[in-house]
N, C-alpha and C positions, 0 to 999 in steps of 0.2 A: 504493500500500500504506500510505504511512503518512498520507494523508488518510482512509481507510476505519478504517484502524486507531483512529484518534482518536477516531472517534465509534463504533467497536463497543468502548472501553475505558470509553466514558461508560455506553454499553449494560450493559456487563457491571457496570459498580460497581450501577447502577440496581436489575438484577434482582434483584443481591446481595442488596441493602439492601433489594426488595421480596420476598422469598424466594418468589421467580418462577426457579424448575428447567425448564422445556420450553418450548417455544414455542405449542404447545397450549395454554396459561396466555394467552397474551396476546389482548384485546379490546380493542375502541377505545377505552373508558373507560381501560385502560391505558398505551394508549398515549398519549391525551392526557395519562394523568400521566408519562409520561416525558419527553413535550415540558416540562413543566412545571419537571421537574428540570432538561435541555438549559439551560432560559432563566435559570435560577436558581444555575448550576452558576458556580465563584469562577474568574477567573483565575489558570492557573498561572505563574508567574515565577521566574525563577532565584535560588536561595536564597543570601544573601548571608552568606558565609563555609564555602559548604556545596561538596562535591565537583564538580568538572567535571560538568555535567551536570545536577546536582539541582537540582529545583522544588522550590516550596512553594504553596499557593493563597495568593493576598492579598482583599483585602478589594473590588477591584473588581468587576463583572461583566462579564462575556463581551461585544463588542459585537454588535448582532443579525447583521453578516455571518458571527461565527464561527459564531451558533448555527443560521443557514441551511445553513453549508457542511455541517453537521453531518447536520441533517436530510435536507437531499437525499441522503447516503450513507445513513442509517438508510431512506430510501424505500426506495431501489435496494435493499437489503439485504433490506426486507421485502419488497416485490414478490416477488422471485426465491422467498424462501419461501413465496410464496403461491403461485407455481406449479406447486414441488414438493408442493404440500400438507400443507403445515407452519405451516399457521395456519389453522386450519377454522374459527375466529369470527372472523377478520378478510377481509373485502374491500377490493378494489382502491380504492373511494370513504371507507370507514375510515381507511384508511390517507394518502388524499388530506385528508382532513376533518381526522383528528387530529395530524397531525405539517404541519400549513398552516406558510407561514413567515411571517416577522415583517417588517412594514410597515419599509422602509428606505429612506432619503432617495435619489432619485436626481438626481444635479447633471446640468446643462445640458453637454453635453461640451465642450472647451475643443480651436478647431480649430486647428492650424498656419497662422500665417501666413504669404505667399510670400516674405518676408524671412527666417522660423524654418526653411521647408523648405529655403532657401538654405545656409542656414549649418548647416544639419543633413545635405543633399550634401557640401559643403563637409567636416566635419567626418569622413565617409565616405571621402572621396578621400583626405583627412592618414592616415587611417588604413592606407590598403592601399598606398599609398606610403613605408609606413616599410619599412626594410630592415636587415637584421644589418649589421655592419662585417664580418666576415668568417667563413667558415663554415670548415670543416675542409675541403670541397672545393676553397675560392675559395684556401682559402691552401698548399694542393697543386695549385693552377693549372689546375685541370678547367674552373673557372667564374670568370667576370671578378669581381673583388673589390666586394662592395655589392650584389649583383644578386638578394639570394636573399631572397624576400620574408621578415617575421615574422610576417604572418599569414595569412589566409584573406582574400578581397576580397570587402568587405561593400557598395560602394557601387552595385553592380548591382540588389543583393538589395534594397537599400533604396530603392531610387528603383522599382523593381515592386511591392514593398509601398504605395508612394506613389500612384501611377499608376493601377493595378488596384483597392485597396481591399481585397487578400485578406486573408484570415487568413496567420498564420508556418507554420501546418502544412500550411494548402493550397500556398504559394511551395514548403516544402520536399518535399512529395512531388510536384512537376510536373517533368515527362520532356517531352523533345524531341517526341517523337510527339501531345502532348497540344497542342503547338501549330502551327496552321496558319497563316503567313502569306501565304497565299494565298487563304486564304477571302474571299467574296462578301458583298456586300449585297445586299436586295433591290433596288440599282439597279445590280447588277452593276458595281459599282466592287471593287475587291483595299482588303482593310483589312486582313485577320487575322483570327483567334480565337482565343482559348485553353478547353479543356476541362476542366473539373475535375472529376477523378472520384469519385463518392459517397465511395469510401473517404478520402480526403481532405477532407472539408470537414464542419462541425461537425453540420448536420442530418445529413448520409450521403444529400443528395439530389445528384446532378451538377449542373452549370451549366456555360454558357458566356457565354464575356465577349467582346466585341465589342471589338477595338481602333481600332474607327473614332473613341472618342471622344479615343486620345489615339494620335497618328502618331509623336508620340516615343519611343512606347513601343514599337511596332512596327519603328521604327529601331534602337534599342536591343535588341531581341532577333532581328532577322537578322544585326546585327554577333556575337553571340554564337553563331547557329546558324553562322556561315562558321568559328568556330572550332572549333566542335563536329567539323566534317566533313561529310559525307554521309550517312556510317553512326553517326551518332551521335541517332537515335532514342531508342535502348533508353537513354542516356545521362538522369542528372536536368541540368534547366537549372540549376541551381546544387550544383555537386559535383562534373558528369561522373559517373564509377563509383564515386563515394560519396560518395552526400547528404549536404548541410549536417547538423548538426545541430543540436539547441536549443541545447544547450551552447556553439557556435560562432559562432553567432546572438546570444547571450545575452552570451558574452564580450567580441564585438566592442560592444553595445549601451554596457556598461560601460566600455571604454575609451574 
């Protein structure tokens, strides 16, 4: 909501200012002049002695990722009116043509080295090995004093992400039943699979992954299904009965 918001506020100053009332008004001459505006529009920044909260524009401009993010919401936003029928001069290739993004440097990615993944395990393990001194339980003597984790255990999560290559939303929506470590190769060797299903992964096409390329990863996740149970299918592999979330993912990242 509020990345769509940002760029239907730039939208709405735009039309103001070009005293553009309906969407019937707008044509790809128009639209390339709203790109124009996007590219041209000031940075806002926090106003310095001004209320929590309040901006002011300064004198820089926008870098071209803000004003791509921009555009690709303003796409999506005109599409969908073009299919209700709410821009009878604009088409789908208009719309592609006019609102194009802007040429932006792409760096060389920068990979983990087997020392940086070490010490980035490492740094996973200190993490979900930390424990309270004492909980309101431990010190009513229900649970042994020290034993109760503070957080969520992130070092599985992350050595999958490692392993696999997935995205954070594919790991968090995968369930027990999505993997099979029993599955075959074509030379009838046991390696595993994992299935990911369309609703999970960023195209929305399924895939599956082959754990023949890493055994330790297949180690690694029957030691977690013996914990799961037998009935724990319908279970996510990270959460049990309720998935990780970004937030928990995100928090541990920051620690």
């Amino acid at each position: 909501l509020e990345t769509y918001g940002l760029a239907f506020a730039h939208l709405k100053h735009w039309a103001e200012r070009e005293a553009i009332d309906t969407t019937a008004e707008l044509t790809r001459a128009r639209l390339a002049s709203m790109r124009e505006y996007l590219i041209g529009a000031p940075r806002r920044v926090a106003k310095r002695g001004g209320r929590h909260a309040e901006r002011q524009d300064s004198t820089r401009k926008r870098s071209p990722v803000s004003v791509n993010r921009e555009l690709r919401s303003l796409k999506t936003l005109f599409n969908h009116w073009r299919v209700l029928g709410l821009l009878p001069y604009v088409d789908r290739d208009a719309i592609a043509d006019a609102l194009k993004p802007l040429q932006t440097p792409r760096e060389q990615p920068e990979y983990l080295a087997p020392a940086q993944l070490q010490k980035l395990l490492a740094a996973a393990a200190r993490h979900d090995a930390a424990m309270f001194e004492e909980t309101r339980q431990e010190h009513r003597g229900l649970l042994p004093k020290g034993t109760t984790r503070r957080y969520e255990p992130i070092a599985a999560f992350t050595a999958f992400l490692l392993l696999t290559g997935c995205r954070r939303g594919e790991a968090l929506g995968l369930r027990w039943a999505d993997v099979d470590l029993d599955a075959i190769d074509a030379q009838g060797r046991v390696v595993g699979e994992i299935r990911l299903r369309a609703e999970h992964t960023k195209t929305h096409r399924a895939r599956t992954i082959g754990l023949e390329v890493s055994p330790a990863l297949r180690a690694l996740l029957a030691a977690m299904k013996l914990r799961a149970g037998r009935d724990g299918d319908s279970l996510h592999v990270f959460g049990g009965s309720q998935a990780y979330t970004v937030d928990v993912v995100e928090g541990a990242r920051q620690r």
